[in-house]
Steps between C-alpha positions, in 0.01 A plus 500: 500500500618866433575721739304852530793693422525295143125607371716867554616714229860461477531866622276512784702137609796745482456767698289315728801262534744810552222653736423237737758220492810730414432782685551773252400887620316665265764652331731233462145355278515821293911465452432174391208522272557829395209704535338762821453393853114554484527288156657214728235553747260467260586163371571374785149573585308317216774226590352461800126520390581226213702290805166544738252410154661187432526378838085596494486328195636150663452513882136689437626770779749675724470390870458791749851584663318503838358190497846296377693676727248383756411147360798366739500657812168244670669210322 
């Protein structure tokens, strides 16, 4: 089975990639992909919707942070 990140664009895998896992600043994004800080905020926005609509698309919905951070502690 895929992954979520492979039903990405190879862009938005990208900078999400650099975002999240590498730990690039903003500006290090923009170096790299040459183009505006509020450019790189920008994709990495509809990165993150696509990321959150494909994970809709297969798990049907996105648990409430609350409740998993809570689903442990009466366990």
């Amino acid at each position: 089975m895929a992954g979520l990140l492979d039903v990405l664009e190879p862009e938005q895998r990208l900078i999400l990639s650099l975002r999240e896992l590498e730990s690039y600043s903003y500006e290090e994004l923009a170096e790299v992909l040459k183009c505006g800080v509020n450019t790189v905020k920008s994709r990495l926005s509809r990165a993150r919707e696509a990321l959150k609509e494909a994970y809709i698309r297969r798990y049907g919905n996105i648990p409430d942070t609350e409740i998993v951070q809570n689903s442990g502690e009466n366990t």
